[in-house]
C-alpha positions in Angstrom: -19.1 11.9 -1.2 -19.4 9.3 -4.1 -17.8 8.6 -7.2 -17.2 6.8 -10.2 -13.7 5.1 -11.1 -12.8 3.7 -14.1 -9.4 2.2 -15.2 -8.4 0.2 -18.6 -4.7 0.4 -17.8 -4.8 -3.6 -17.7 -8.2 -4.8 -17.6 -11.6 -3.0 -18.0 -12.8 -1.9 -14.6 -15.4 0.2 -12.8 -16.2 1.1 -9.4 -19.1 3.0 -7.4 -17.7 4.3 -4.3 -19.0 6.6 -1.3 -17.7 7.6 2.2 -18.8 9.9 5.0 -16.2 12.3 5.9 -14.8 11.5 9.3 -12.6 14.1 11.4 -9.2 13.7 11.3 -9.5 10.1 9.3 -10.2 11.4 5.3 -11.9 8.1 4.2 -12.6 5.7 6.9 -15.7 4.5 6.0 -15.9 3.8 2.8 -17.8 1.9 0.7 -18.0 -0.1 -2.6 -21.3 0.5 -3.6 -20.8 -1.6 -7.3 -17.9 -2.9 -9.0 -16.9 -4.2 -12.5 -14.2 -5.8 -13.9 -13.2 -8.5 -16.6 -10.0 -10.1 -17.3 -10.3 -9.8 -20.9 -7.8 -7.3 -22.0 -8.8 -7.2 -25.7 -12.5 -5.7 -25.7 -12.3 -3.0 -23.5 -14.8 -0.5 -25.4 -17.5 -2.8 -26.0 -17.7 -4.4 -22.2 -17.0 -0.7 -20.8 -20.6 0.9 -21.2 -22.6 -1.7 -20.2 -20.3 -2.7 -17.3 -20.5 1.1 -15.9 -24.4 1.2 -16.9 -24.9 -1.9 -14.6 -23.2 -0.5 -11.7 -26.2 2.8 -11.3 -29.5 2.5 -9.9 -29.9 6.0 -10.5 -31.3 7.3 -14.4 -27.7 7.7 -16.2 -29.8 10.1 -18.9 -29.8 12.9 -16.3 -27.0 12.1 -14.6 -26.6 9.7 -11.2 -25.7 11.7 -7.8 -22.1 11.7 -8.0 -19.3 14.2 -6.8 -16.9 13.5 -9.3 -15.3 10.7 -11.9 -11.7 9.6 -11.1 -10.0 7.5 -14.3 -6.9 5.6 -14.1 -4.5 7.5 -16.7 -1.9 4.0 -17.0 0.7 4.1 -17.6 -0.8 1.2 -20.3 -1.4 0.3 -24.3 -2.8 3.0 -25.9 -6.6 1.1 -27.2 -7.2 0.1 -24.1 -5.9 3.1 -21.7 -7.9 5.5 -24.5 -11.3 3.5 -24.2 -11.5 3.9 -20.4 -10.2 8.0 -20.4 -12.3 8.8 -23.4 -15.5 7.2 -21.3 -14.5 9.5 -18.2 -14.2 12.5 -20.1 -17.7 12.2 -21.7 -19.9 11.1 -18.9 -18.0 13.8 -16.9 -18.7 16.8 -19.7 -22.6 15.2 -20.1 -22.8 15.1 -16.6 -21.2 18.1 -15.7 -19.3 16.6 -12.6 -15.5 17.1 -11.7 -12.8 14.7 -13.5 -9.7 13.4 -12.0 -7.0 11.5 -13.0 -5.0 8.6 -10.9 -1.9 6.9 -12.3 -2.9 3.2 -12.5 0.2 1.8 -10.6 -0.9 3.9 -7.5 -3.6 1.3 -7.2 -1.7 -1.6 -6.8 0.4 0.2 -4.8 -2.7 1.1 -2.3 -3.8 -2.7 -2.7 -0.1 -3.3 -1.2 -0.2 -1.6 1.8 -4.0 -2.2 2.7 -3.5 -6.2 1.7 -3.3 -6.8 5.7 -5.9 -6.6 8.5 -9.2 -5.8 8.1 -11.0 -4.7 10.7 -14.0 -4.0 9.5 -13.4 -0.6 7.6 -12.3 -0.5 4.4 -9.5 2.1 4.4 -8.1 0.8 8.0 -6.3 -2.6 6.5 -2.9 -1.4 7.0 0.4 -3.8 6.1 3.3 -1.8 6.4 5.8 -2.8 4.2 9.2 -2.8 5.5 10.9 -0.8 3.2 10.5 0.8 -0.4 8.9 -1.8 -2.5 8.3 -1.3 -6.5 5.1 -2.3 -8.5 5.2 -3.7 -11.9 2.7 -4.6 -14.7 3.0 -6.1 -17.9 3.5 -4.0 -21.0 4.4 -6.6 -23.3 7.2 -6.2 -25.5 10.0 -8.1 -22.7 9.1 -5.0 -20.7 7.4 -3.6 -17.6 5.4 -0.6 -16.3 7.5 -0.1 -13.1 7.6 2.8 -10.1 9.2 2.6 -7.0 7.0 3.5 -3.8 8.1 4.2 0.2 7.0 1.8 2.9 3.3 4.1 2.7 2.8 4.2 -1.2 4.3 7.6 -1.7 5.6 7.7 -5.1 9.4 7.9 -5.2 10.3 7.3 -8.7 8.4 6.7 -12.1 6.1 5.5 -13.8 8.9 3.9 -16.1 8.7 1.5 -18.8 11.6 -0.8 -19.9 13.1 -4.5 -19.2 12.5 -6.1 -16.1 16.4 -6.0 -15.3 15.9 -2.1 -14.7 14.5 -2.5 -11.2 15.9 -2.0 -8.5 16.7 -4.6 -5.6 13.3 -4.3 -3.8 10.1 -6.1 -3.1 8.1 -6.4 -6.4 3.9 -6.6 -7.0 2.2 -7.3 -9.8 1.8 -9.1 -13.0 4.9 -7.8 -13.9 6.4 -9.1 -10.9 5.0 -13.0 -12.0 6.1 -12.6 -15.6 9.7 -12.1 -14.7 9.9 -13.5 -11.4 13.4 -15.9 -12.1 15.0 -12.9 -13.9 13.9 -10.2 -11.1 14.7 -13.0 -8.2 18.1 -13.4 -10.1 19.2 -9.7 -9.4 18.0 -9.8 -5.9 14.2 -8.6 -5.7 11.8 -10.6 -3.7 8.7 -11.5 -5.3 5.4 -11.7 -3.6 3.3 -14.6 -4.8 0.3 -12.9 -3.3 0.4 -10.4 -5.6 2.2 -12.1 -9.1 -1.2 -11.8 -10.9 -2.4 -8.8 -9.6 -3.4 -6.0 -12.1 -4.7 -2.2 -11.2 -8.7 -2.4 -11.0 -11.2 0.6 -10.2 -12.2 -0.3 -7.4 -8.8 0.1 -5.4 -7.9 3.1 -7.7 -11.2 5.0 -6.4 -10.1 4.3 -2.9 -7.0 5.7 -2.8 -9.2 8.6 -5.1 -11.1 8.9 -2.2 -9.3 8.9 0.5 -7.2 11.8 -1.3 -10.3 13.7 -2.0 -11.3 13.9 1.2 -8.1 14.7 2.5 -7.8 18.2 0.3 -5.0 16.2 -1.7 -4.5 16.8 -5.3 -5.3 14.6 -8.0 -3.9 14.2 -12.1 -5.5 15.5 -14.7 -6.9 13.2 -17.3 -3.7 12.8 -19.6 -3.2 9.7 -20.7 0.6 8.0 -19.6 1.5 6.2 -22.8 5.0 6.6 -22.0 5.8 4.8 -25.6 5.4 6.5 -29.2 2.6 5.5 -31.0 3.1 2.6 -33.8 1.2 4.5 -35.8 3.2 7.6 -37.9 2.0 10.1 -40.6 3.8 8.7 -43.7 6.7 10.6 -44.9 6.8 12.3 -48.7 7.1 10.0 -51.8 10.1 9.5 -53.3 10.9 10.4 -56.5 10.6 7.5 -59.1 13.2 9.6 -61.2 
């Protein structure tokens, strides 16, 4: 199998990504054929194309072998998380190849528990947190992009949005995490320094893609999480000058 993941939740990312199916391990083996990524969060639709284009050996007019597209649906600002999903859809319509969606946190939260050993195979690094831990990115405004995960990154709760003194008690990751570390330490969540600065990128988000894929799990549809109303409103009716 091999696909293509993109993610602007945070940054601008891509990722090429292909494993051999293995019985009774979905995913071991693995591979990161080509990845992407810039730290600029401000120019997401002009790095994008080329930064995808780059990534293909294959002729991107016909369409590269692929098996499907996996995008990172945020939660995240609305430019950026729009540039990356609008992207997906269209090389997956031109291309005619499957589209999935992956909420953006969920690759942090894979990043988490596969930040220990590494034996040699890619899906294998296992750190097993010891309890429920919670990830957290930035989403400006004095507030945070938050869910709470078990000890294996099942999703427990979220994605949320609001002020970092909304988490609970737990282990936080993420540039969230770094942000408000003395107010999150202050209400007794441990902060991992590790992981202060980390942001969701593609490459971890089509792992945990894959690994699902292979497994017969489901994935999300494309829909954006904004989880905020747009600045933007259709102005109301004039008022009368009389």
């Amino acid at each position: 199998m091999r696909i293509l993941s993109i993610d602007t939740s945070a940054i601008a990312s891509a990722a090429l990504i292909s494993a051999v199916p293995h019985e009774g391990r979905p995913g071991a083996g693995a591979t990161v054929e080509a990845s992407f990524a810039t730290e600029d969060t401000r120019s997401h639709a002009e790095v994008l194309g080329p930064g995808v284009a780059a990534l293909f050996a294959d002729p991107m007019v016909d369409g590269p072998a692929l098996d499907a597209i996996v995008v990172g649906v945020g939660p995240g600002p609305f430019t950026g998380l729009r540039s990356g999903i609008a992207m997906a859809r269209t090389l997956s319509f031109v291309w005619g190849v499957p589209l999935h969606g992956v909420m953006s946190l969920d690759a942090l939260a894979w990043d988490v528990l596969h930040a220990g050993h590494q034996d040699g195979d890619v899906l294998s690094r296992v750190l097993h947190p010891e309890r429920d831990f919670v990830i957290a990115t930035d989403a400006r405004r004095k507030e945070v992009y938050w869910a709470r995960y078990s000890r294996d990154a099942t999703l427990l709760e979220g994605p949320h949005v609001g002020p970092a003194t909304e988490l609970p008690a737990l282990s936080v990751y993420g540039m969230g995490a770094g942000i408000y570390r003395e107010v999150l330490e202050a209400q007794g969540c441990t902060v991992d320094g590790s992981f202060s600065a980390a942001q969701p990128k593609a490459e971890s988000l089509g792992l945990m893609a894959m690994a699902n894929l292979l497994a017969g799990r489901p994935l999300l549809d494309s829909t954006p999480l904004y989880l905020r109303e747009s600045d933007a409103k259709v102005p109301g009716p004039r008022k009368r000058a009389l």
